[in-house]
C-alpha angles and dihedrals in degrees: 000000000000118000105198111191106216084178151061113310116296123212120212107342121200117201120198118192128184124188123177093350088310117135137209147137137206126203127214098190093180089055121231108278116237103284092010136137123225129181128227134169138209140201121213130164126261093226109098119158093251141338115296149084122319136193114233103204123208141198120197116197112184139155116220120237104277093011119115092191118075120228128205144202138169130243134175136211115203094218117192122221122169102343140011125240144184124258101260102206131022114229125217125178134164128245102257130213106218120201104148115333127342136190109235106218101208120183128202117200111187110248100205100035090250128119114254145187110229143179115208128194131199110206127192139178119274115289096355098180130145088259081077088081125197102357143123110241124176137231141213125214118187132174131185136182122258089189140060141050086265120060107232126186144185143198150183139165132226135172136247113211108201117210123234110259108257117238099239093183095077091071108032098036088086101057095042079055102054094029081051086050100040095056084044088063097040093052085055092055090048097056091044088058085048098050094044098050085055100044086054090045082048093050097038107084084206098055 
């Protein structure tokens, strides 16, 4: 497999595939130069359930040039055994703000006009979560048929726009100030009450 960079220098770049529930990964220790190409290979087994078509799902972890922290984004291969098919649904999802959780509306719209049983997978970065602030961060959408004597399998691709984390001090810095200020003065009135009912018990010989 080919990895072409269409952006900035990577460093060391790991590439995990999975294909019909097979694992494996490839390193490329030296990183992929800005539009570059790199090769990396990967080892699956023969066995697969039946002939079709097969997604072949990949996660590609990288650190920038410069960058300490490493990024990461999804990509897929349709790879053909035995027999070619026919994607059996077409896949269509919005682009998504995420501020804290969403919901993804998907909707799968039959491609050959037949009824089908199908597994659908909704596939992130890694650790897509809303501390990732204000960035753009892709998904992957892939369906594949349950039923059937040929495998069939479809994808698409949308995009999750993570908000900038709000400044909630702003609002809220005020009211710390004057309720701060406000038991500060309360806790002086209260020592001055204390001080003074000792000083009279002090003063007082019955006492």
């Amino acid at each position: 497999m080919d990895l072409t960079n269409r952006g900035g220098a990577a460093g060391s770049v790991t590439v995990q595939g999975e294909l019909a529930g097979h694992y494996d990964e490839a390193r490329l220790p030296a990183g992929v130069g800005a539009a570059t190409t790199a090769a990396v290979r990967l080892v699956f087994s023969r066995e697969v359930p039946k002939p079709g078509v097969y997604p072949v799902v990949l996660l590609l972890d990288y650190s920038p040039a410069g960058a300490t922290a490493t990024q990461s984004q999804r990509a897929y291969l349709l790879l053909t055994l035995g027999a070619t098919a026919a994607a059996p649904v077409r896949i269509t999802a919005p682009e998504i703000l995420l501020r804290d959780r969403v919901l993804l509306p998907v909707a799968l719209e039959s491609a050959d006009g037949r009824a089908h049983r199908i597994r659908l997978r909704v596939l992130t970065p890694r650790g897509l979560n809303p501390e990732q602030r204000k960035s753009r961060q892709g998904l992957l959408l892939v369906a594949e048929t349950l039923d059937g004597d040929v495998a069939q399998a479809s994808t698409a691709t949308s995009i999750v726009e993570v908000e900038a984390a709000s400044d909630l001090m702003p609002q809220w810095r005020d009211p710390f100030v004057i309720t701060a200020a406000l038991l500060l003065a309360a806790a002086a009135v209260l020592e001055w009450i204390h001080l003074r009912a000792m000083r009279r018990t002090a003063a007082d010989p019955a006492a």
